[in-house]
C-alpha positions as CSV (number, residue, x, y, z in Angstrom):
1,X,33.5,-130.1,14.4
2,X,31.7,-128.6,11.4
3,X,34.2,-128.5,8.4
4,X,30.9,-127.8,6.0
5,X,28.4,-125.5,6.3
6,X,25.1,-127.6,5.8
7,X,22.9,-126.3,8.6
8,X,20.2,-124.2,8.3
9,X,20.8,-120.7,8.0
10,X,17.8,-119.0,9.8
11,X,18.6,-121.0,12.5
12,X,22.2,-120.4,13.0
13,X,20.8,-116.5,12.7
14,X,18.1,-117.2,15.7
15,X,20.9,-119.6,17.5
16,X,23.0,-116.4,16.9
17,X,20.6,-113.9,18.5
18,X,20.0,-116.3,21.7
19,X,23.6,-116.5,22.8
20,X,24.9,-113.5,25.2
21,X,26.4,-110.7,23.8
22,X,29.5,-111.4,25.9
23,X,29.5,-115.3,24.6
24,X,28.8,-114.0,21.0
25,X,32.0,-111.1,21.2
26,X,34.3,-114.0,22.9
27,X,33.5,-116.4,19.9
28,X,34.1,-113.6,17.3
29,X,37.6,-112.4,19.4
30,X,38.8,-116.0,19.1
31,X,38.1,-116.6,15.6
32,X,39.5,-113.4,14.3
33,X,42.8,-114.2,16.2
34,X,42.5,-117.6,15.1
35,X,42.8,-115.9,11.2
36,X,45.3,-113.4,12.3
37,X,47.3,-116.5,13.8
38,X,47.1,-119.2,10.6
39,X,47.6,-116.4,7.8
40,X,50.9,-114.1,9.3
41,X,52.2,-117.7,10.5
42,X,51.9,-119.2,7.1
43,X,53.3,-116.1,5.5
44,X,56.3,-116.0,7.8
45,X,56.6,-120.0,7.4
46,X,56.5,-120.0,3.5
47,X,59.7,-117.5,3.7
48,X,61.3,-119.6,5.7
49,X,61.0,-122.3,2.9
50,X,61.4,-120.0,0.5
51,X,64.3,-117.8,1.0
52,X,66.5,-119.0,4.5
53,X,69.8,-118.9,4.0
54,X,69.8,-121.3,6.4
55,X,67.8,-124.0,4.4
56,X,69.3,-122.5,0.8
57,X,67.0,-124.3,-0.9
58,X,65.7,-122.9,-4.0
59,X,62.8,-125.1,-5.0
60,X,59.7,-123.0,-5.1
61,X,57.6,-125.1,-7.5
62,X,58.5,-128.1,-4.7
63,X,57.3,-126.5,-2.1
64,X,54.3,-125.5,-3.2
65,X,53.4,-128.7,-4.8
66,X,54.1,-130.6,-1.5
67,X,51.5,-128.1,0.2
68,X,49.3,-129.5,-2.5
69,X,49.8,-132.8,-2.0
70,X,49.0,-131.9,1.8
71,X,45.7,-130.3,1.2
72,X,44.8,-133.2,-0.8
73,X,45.4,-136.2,1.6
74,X,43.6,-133.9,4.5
75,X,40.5,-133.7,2.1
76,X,40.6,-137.3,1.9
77,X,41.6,-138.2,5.3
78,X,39.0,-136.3,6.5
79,X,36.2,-137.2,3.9
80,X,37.0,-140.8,5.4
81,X,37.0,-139.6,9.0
82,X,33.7,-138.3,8.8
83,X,31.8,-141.4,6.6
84,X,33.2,-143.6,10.1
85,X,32.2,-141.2,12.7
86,X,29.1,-139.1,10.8
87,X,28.0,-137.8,14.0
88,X,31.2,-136.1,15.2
89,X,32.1,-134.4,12.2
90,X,30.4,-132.7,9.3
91,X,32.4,-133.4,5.7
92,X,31.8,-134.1,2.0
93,X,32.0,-137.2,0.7
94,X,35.0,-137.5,-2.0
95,X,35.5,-139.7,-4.2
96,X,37.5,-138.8,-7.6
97,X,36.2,-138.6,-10.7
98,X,37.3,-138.1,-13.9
99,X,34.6,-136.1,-15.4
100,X,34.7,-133.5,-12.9
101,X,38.4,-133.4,-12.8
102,X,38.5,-132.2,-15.8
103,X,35.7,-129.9,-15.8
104,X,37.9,-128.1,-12.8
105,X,40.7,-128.0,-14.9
106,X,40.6,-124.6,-15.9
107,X,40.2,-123.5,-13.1
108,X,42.7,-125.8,-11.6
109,X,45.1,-124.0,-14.1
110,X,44.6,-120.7,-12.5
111,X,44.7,-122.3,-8.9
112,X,48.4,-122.9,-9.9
113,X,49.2,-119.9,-11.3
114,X,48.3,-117.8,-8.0
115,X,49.1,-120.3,-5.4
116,X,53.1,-120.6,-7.4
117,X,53.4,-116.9,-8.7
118,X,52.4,-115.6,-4.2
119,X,55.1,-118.2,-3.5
120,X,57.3,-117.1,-6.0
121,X,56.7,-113.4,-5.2
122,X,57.1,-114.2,-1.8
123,X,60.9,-115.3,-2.2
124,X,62.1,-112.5,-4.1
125,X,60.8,-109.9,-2.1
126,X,60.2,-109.0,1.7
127,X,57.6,-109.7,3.8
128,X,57.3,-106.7,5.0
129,X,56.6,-105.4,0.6
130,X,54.8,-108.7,0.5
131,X,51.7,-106.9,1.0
132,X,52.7,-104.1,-1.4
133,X,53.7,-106.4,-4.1
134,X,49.9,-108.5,-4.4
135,X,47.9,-105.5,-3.8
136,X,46.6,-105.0,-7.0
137,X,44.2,-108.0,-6.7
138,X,40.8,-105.0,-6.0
139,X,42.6,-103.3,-9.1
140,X,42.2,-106.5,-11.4
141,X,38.7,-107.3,-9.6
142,X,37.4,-104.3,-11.1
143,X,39.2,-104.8,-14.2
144,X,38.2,-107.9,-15.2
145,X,34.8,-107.6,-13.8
146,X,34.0,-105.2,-16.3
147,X,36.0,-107.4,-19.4
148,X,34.4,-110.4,-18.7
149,X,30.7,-110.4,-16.5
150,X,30.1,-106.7,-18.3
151,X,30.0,-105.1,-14.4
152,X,30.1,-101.5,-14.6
153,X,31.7,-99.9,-11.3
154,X,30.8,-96.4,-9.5
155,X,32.9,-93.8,-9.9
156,X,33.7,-94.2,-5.6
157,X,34.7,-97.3,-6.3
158,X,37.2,-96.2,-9.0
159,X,38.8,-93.6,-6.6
160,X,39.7,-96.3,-4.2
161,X,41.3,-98.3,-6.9
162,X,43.3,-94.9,-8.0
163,X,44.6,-94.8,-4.4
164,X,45.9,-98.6,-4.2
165,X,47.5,-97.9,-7.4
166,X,48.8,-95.1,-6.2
167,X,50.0,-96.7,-2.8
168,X,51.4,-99.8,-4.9
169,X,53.8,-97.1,-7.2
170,X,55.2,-95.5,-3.9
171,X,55.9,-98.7,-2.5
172,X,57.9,-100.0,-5.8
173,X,59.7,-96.6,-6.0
174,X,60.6,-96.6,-2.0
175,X,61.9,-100.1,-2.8
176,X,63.8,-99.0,-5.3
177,X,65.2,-95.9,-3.6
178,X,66.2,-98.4,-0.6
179,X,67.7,-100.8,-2.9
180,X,65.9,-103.5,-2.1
181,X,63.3,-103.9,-4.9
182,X,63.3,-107.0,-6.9
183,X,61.6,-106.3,-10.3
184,X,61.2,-110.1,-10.7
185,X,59.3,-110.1,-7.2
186,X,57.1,-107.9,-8.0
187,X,56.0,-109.0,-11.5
188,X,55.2,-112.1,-9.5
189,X,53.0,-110.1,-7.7
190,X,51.2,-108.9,-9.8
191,X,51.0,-111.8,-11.7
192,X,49.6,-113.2,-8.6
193,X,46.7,-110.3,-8.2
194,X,45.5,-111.2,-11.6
195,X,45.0,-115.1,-10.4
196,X,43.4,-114.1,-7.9
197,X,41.0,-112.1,-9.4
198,X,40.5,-114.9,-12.0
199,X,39.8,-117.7,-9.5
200,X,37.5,-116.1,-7.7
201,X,35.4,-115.8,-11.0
202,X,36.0,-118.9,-12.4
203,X,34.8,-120.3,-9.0
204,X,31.5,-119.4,-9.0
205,X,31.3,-121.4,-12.6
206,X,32.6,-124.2,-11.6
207,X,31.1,-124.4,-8.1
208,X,27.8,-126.6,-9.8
209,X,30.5,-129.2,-11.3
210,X,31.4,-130.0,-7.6
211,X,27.5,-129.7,-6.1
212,X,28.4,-126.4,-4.5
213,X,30.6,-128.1,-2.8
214,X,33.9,-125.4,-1.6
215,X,36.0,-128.6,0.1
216,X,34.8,-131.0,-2.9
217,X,36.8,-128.1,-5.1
218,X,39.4,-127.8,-3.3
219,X,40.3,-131.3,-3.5
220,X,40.1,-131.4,-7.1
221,X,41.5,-128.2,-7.5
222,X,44.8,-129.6,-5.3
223,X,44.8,-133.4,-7.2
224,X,44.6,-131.2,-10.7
225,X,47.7,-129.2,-9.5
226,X,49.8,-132.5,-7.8
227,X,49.4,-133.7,-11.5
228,X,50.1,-130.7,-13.3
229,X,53.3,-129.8,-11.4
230,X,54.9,-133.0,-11.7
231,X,56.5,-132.4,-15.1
232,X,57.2,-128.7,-13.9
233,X,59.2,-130.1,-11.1
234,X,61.1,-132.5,-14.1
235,X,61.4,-129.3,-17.1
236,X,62.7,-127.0,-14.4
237,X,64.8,-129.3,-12.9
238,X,63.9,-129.1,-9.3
239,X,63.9,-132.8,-8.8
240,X,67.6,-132.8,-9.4
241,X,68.2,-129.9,-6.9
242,X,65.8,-131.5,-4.5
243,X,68.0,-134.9,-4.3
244,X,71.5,-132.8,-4.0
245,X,70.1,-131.3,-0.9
246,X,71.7,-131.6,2.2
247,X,69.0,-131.7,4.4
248,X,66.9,-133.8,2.4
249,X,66.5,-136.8,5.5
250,X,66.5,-134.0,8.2
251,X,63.2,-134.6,10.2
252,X,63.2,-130.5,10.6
253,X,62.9,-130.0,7.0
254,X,60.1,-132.2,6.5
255,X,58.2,-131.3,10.0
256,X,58.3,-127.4,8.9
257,X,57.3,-128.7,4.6
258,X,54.4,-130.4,5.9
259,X,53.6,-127.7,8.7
260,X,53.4,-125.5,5.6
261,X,50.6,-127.5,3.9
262,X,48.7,-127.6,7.2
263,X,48.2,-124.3,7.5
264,X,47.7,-124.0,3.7
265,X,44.6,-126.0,4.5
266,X,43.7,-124.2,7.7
267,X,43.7,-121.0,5.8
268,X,40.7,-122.1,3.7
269,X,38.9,-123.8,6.8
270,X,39.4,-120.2,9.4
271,X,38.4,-117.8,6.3
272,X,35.1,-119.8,5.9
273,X,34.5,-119.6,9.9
274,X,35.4,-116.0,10.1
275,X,33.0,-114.9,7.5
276,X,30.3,-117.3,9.2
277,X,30.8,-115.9,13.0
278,X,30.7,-112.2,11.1
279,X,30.1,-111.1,7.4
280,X,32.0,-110.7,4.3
281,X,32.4,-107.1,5.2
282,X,33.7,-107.6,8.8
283,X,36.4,-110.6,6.5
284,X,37.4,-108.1,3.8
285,X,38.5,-105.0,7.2
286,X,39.9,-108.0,9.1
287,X,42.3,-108.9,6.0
288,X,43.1,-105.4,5.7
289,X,44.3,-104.7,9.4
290,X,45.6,-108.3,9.5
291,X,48.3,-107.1,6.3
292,X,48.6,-103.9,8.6
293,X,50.1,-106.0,11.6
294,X,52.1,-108.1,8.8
295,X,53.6,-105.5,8.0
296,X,54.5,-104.2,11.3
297,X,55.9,-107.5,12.6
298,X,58.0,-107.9,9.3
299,X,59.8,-104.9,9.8
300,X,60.5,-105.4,13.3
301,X,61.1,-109.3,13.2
302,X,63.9,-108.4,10.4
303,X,65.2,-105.4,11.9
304,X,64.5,-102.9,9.2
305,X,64.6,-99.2,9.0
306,X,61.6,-97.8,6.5
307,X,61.4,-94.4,5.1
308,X,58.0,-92.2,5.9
309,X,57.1,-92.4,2.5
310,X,57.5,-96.0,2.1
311,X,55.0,-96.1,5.5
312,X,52.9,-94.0,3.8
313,X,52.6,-96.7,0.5
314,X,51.4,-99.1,3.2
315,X,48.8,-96.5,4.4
316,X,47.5,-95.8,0.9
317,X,46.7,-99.4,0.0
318,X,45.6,-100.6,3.3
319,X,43.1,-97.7,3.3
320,X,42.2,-97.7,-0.4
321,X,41.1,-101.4,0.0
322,X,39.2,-100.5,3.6
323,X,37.6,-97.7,1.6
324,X,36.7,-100.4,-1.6
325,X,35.1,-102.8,0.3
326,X,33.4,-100.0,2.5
327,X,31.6,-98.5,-0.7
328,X,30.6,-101.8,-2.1
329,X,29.6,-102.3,1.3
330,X,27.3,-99.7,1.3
331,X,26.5,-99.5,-2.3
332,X,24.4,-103.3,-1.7
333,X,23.0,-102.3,1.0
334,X,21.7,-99.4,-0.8
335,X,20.6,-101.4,-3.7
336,X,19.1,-103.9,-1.1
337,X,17.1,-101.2,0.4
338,X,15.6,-99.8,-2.9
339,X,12.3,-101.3,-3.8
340,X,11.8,-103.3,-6.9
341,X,10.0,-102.2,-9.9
342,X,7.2,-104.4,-8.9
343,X,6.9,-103.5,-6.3
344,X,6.7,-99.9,-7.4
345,X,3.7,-100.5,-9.3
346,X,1.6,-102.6,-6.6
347,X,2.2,-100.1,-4.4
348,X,0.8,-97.2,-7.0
349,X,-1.9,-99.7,-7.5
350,X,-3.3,-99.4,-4.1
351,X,-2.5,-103.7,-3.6
């Protein structure tokens, strides 16, 4: 059981080539499902927490520091796993430390703000507009790319982001027409696109602080937020709510709370493996026709009746993001396949 990546690249490529094409397809089948399986159920289990009516619980900042805490005794559980057994398992070593805590705080600050405002978008609206209401993360990508690393983008790449936007306005006014948009929801949302975009560029800063390390960050990045939403759970008084709860000794509660942080880790662990077992690419279409199905079994799970035009908001972001990540796709390739300016001149040179 590999939880880090620390082999040898070239050789996972030649182990790749030498295994049938049958055994190679099986593999890729199985872990594509296993993605498909953790996200929709952890979607699907966070409303449950969320917003049942059977539960009536309305502690989001609770729930979502408990899947912290979660996250964080896994990492260490299985950091101490692996230093007993080193042969049967592949992990980091962690061990806090101060210094580094704190040089992942920033970041640790925007970890919470996107893991809080998808499970606060996530109660106020649907599952079934869930999709809808974050989709403006590509939007923000470009956006911020631009603001902050100076990235131009190609005018392609632009007309995708014009048809999310698109797609996301339809959705919000088909909400609306249906009655059953929640304003609040969806500022969430998009609160929690711009997170999103922000974490994934303040990662690749603070990767060196951790040695590279994704599973060294993520523990730090869940003890920073354990910390940081302790006197969020005391200001917004969700303590006091938590202790008037009448299923607060049920063993269900509990089972399905700490269910929720497993597959909050899992999540991390089958994104990883997917984008080993295929490419980045082949992640980004599989996350788009994984929201697709989402969607699909949302509606039909809660019995809902959609307009054509609200279908066709769907349509318009899930194939807005396909084409995005299909034209930066092919625009690195492209820039892959150019020769270098060096290599220009040898080749005028005659070496």
């Amino acid at each position: 059981m590999a939880l880090m990546g620390a082999s040898d690249p070239s050789g996972e490529a030649e182990a790749g080539k030498e295994k049938p094409f049958l055994l190679r397809a099986l593999q890729i089948t199985l872990v594509v499902s296993l993605y498909w399986v953790t996200s929709i159920s952890m979607v699907f289990l966070n409303k449950y927490l969320l917003d049942s009516p059977s539960l009536q619980l309305d502690t989001p900042i609770f729930v979502t520091f408990y899947q912290c805490l979660v996250t964080t005794l896994l990492c260490k559980s299985l950091s101490m796993l692996a230093a007993c057994c080193p042969g049967a398992m592949d992990f980091p070593a962690l061990r806090l430390d101060l210094r580094v805590a704190r040089s992942v705080l920033p970041l640790s600050v925007v970890f919470i703000g996107m893991i809080t405002f998808n499970n606060l978008c996530l109660k106020y609206v649907g599952v079934a507009f869930y999709n809808v209401g974050r989709s403006l993360t590509t939007v923000f990508n470009v956006l911020l790319s631009y603001l902050l690393l100076k990235q131009t983008t190609s005018f392609y790449a632009l007309l995708t982001c014009g048809i999310i936007i698109g797609g996301f306005w339809l959705g919000v006014d088909q909400e609306g027409a249906e009655g059953t948009l929640s304003w609040t929801g969806t500022l969430f949302g998009v609160l929690a696109s711009l997170c999103v975009s922000l974490n994934a560029i303040y990662t690749k800063k603070v990767l060196p602080a951790v040695d590279g390390s994704i599973w060294r960050l993520t523990f730090y990045n869940n003890v920073n937020a354990c910390v940081l939403f302790l006197p969020l759970l005391l200001l917004l008084g969700e303590l006091q709510t938590l202790r008037d709860f009448s299923q607060l000794g049920s063993t269900h509660f509990w089972g399905m709370m700490t269910l929720g942080g497993l597959f909050g880790f899992a999540i991390g662990y089958v994104t990883g493996l997917q984008i080993k077992f295929t490419s980045p690419l082949t992640h980004n279409v599989s996350g788009t026709a994984k929201a697709c199905a989402q969607t699909v079994l949302a509606v039909l799970y809660y019995e809902e009746t959609k307009s054509f035009l609200w279908w066709t908001s769907n349509m318009m972001v899930l194939g807005g993001s396909s084409a995005y990540t299909w034209v930066r796709g092919w625009e690195m390739k492209k820039i892959q396949e150019e020769p270098s300016p060096k290599e220009d001149e040898r080749s005028s040179m005659g070496v």
